[in-house]
C-alpha positions in Angstrom: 11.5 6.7 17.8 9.3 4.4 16.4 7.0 6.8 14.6 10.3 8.0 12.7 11.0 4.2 11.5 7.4 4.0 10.4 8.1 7.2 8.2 10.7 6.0 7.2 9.6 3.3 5.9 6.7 5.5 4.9 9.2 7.2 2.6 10.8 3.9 0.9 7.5 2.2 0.2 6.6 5.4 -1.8 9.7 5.6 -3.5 10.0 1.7 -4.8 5.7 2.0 -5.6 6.8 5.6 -7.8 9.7 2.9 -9.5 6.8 0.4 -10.3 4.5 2.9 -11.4 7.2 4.7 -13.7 8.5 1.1 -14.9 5.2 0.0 -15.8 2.8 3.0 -16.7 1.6 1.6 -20.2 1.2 -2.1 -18.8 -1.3 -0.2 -15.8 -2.9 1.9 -18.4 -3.4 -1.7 -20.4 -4.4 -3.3 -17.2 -6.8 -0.5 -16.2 -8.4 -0.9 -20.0 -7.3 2.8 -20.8 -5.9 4.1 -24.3 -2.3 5.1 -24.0 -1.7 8.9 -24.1 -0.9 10.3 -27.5 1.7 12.7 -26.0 3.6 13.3 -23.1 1.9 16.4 -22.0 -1.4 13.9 -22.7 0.2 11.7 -20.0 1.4 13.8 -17.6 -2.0 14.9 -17.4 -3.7 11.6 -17.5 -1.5 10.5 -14.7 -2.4 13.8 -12.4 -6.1 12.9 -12.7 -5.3 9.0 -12.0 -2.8 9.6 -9.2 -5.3 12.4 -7.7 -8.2 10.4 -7.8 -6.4 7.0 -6.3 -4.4 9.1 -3.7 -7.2 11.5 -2.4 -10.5 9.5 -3.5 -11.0 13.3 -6.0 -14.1 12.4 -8.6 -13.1 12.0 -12.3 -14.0 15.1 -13.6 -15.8 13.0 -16.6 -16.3 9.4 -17.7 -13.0 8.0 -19.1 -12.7 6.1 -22.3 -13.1 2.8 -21.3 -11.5 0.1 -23.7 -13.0 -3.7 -23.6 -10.3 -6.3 -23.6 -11.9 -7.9 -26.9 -11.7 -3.8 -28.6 -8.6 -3.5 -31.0 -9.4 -0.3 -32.0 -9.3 2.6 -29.5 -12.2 4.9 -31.1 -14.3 2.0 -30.7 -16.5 1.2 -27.2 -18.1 -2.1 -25.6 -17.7 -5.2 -27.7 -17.1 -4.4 -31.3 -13.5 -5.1 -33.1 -12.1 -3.5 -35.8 -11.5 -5.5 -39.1 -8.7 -4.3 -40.4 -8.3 -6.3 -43.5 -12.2 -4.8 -44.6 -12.0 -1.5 -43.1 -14.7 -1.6 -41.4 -16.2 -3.4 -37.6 -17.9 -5.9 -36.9 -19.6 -7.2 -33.2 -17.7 -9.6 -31.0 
């Protein structure tokens, strides 16, 4: 009896953490210091690697792009910015 309570609740948990996830995606992709997918088929597949990896402890097939909280510009790395007004980058 008790082991179908605990699945149960097994089964809730996972649904109300599936409503966060789906409600907050970008703001995790943000907090996670990825790029946001250019696509939804670029999502979908971004959040099969993610989920997979998280869920099952699978390796990252390849190192992801990795955005620094001071980076504006999403082709850039580490800790230049962009200078939009100029065109150009400069370092943090």
């Amino acid at each position: 009896m008790s082991y179908l309570g605990a699945v149960q609740a097994a089964v809730g948990y996972g649904a109300a953490l599936d409503a966060a996830i789906d409600t907050n995606r970008f703001a995790l992709y943000e907090q996670v210091r990825l790029p946001l997918p250019e696509n939804p088929e670029a999502e979908r597949a971004l959040a099969l690697l993610l989920c997979t990896h998280w869920r099952q402890r699978v390796p990252l097939p390849g190192p992801l792009e990795y955005l620094h909280p001071g980076t504006r510009d999403p082709g850039l790395r580490g800790d230049r910015t962009s200078d939009t007004a100029g065109g150009g980058t400069t370092a943090a």
